[in-house]
C-alpha positions in Angstrom: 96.6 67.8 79.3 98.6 70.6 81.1 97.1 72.2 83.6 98.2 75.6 85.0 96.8 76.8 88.5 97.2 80.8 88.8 98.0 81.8 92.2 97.0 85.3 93.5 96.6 87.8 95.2 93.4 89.8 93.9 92.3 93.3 95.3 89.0 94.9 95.7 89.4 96.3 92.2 87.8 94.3 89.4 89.5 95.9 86.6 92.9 95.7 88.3 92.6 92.3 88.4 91.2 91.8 84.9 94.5 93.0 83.7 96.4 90.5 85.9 94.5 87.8 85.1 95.0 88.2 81.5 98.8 88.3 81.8 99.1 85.4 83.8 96.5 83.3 81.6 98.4 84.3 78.7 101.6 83.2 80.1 100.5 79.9 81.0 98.9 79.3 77.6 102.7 80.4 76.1 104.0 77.4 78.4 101.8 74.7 77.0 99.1 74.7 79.4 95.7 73.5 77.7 93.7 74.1 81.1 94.2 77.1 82.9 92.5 77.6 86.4 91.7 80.8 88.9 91.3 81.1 92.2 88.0 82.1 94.1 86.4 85.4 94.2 89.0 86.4 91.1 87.3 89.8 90.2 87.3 90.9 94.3 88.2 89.8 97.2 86.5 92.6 99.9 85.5 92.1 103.1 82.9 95.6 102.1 79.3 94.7 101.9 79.3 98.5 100.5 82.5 98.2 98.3 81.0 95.4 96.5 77.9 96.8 95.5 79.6 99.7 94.1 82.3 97.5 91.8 80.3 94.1 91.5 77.9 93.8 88.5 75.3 90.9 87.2 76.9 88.3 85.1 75.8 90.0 81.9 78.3 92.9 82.6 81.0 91.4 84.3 84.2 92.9 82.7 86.0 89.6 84.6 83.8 87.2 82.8 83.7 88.7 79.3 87.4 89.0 79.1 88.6 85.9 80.4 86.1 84.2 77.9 87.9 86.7 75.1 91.1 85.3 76.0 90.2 81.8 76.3 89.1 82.2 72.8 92.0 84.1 71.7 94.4 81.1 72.9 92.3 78.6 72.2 92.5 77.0 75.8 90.4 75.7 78.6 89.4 78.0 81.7 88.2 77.8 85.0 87.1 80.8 86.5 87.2 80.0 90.2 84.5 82.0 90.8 83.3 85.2 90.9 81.6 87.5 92.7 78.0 88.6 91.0 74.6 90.8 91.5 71.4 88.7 91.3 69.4 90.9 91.4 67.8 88.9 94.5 65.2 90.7 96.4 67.3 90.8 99.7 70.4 92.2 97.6 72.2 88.6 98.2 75.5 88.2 95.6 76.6 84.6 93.8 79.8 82.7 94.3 79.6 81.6 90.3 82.5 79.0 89.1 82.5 79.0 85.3 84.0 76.2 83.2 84.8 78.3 79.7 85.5 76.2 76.5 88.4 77.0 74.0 85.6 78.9 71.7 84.9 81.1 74.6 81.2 79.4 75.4 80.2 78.9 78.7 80.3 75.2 79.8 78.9 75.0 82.2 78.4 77.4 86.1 78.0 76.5 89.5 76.8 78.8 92.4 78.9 77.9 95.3 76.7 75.5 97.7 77.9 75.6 101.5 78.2 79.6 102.9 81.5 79.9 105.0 79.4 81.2 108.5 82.2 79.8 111.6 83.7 81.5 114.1 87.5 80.1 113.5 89.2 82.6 116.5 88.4 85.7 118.6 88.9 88.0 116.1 88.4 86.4 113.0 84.4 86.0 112.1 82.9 85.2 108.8 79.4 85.1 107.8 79.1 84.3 103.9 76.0 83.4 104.0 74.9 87.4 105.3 76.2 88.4 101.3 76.0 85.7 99.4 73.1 82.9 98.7 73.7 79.8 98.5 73.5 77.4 94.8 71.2 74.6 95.3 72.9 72.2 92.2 75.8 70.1 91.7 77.7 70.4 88.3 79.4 68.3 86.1 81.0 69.0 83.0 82.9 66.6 80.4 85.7 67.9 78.1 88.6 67.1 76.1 90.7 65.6 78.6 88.2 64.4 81.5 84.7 65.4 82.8 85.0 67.9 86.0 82.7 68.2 89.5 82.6 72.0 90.3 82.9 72.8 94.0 84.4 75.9 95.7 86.0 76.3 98.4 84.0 75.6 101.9 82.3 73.0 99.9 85.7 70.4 100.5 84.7 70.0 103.9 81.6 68.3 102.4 82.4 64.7 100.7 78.4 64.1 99.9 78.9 66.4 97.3 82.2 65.3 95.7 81.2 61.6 95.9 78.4 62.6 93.8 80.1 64.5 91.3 82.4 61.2 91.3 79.4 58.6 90.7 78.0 61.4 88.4 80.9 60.8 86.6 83.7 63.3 87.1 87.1 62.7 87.3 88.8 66.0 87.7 87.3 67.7 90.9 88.1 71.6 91.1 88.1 73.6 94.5 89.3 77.0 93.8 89.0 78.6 97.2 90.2 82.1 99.3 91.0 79.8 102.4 91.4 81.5 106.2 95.0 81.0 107.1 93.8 79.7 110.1 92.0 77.0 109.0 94.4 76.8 105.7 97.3 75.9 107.9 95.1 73.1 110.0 92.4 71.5 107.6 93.4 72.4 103.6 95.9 70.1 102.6 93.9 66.8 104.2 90.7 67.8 103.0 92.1 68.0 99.7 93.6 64.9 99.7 90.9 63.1 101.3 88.9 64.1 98.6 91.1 62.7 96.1 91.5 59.6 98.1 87.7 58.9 98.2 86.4 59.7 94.8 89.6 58.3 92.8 89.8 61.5 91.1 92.1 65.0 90.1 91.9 67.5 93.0 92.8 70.4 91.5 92.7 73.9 93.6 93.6 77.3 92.8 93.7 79.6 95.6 94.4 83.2 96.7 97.1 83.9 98.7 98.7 86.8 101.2 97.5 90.1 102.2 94.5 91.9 99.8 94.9 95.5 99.1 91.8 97.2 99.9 89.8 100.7 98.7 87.3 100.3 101.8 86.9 98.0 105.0 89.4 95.5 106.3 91.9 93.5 104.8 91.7 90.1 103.9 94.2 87.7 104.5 94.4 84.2 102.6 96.5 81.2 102.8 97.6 80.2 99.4 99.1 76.8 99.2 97.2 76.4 95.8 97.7 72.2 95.3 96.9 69.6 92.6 96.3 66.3 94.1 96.3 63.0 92.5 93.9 60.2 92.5 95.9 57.6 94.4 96.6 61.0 97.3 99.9 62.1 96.6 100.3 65.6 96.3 101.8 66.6 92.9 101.9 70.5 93.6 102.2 73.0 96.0 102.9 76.6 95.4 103.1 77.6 99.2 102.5 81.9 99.7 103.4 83.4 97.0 101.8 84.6 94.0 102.3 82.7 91.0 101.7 80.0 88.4 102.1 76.3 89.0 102.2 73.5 86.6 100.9 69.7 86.2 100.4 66.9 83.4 96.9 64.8 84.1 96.9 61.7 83.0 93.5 60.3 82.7 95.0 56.5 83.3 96.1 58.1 86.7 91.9 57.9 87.9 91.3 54.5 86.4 94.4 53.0 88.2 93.3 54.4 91.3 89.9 52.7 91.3 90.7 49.5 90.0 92.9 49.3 93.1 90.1 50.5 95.5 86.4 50.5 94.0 85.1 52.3 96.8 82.6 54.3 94.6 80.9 50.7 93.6 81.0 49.7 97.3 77.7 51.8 98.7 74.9 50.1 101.4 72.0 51.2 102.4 72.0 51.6 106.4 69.8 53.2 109.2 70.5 55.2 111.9 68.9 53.7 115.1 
């Protein structure tokens, strides 16, 4: 299977970046990719509490999700929707962080609320508090297809190998972090995390990301780090696309994960111990 990872660099406009989604899926589908994959947040990257509850919607309406699903229909192609951002209509006005897996007939896969809220303090001036706008999923997700069975997980979740060594002994193979990393922390912690992963679980690492400076309509700008990276099961990094926006391509080769673990069958190897 080809995979193409779309690097970019969404604004605070859903329907702006509808438009520029559809172009780039389109263009990877024309280069052979079967699997195409977006970064997180795709439909709005704001750092506006306000701003997004004038543009975000509920799932039902979301002009992101309804024509990335057309198009993945019209090309007949697999699509990861890295996430998006969506009303819940919870009592204390909370949003989602949804990942979608969308089939070649346009179905819905399978979707997985983003688990572990970004709240850290990574400098002086740089604060974030997910957790204030967004609730947290309470389920891991796997989902076979085609070409290998895939754990969700977004973003802040990689620093969290519970939940990717369960998506693992669950059964996945392919694990997929599309994230909207800080620069800070992009620069010191992405590129091992992601390979760790890959390194413990014996799987596909695959991670879209935003990258650069986000135009916005209200409240500050974002910055993210890019570097969107497909890692291999054995830990050697097969792609990274660096800062700017773009599309980047890789073959997965499901022998690739069974080579791995027959060399180290770490997921077999579990003991029960106690803290004392």
């Amino acid at each position: 299977m080809k995979a193409a990872l779309l690097q970019i660099t969404s604004s605070d406009l859903p329907e702006e970046n509808l438009a520029m989604l559809r172009d780039r899926v389109a263009e990877a589908a024309g280069r052979g990719a079967g699997f195409v994959l977006t970064p997180e947040v795709s439909n709005c990257v704001s750092a506006s509490r306000s701003h997004q509850q004038a543009v975000l919607t509920g799932e039902a309406e979301d002009l992101t999700l309804s024509g990335l699903r057309a198009q993945a229909a019209k090309l007949g192609i697999w699509v990861l929707i890295g996430s998006l951002g969506l009303k819940t209509g919870d009592a204390d006005g909370r949003f989602a962080n949804r990942s979608f897996l969308v089939a070649p007939d346009g179905s819905i896969a399978a979707w997985y609320d983003k688990v572990h809220m970004f709240d850290v303090q990574v400098s002086e001036t740089e604060t974030y508090r997910e957790s204030a706008g967004y609730r947290p999923g309470a389920r891991a997700v796997v989902a076979p297809t085609s070409f290998g069975t895939i754990g969700m997980t977004v973003c802040y979740d990689v620093r969290f190998p519970y939940l990717h060594r369960m998506l693992a002994q669950a059964g996945a193979t392919i694990l997929t972090v599309p994230a909207a990393f800080s620069p800070v922390t992009g620069a010191a912690h992405w590129e091992p995390l992601l390979r760790a992963r890959a390194i413990e679980t014996g799987c596909y690492v695959l991670a879209p990301a935003q990258c650069g400076t986000h135009a916005a309509t209200r409240g500050k700008q974002r910055k993210t780090h890019g570097h969107s990276m497909v890692v291999a099961p054995w830990g050697e990094v097969l792609l990274d696309m660096g800062t700017e926006p773009g599309i980047g391509y890789v073959d997965l080769d499901p022998a690739a994960v069974d080579g791995a673990r027959a060399r180290v069958p770490s997921l077999t190897h579990d003991r029960n111990v106690r803290l004392q």
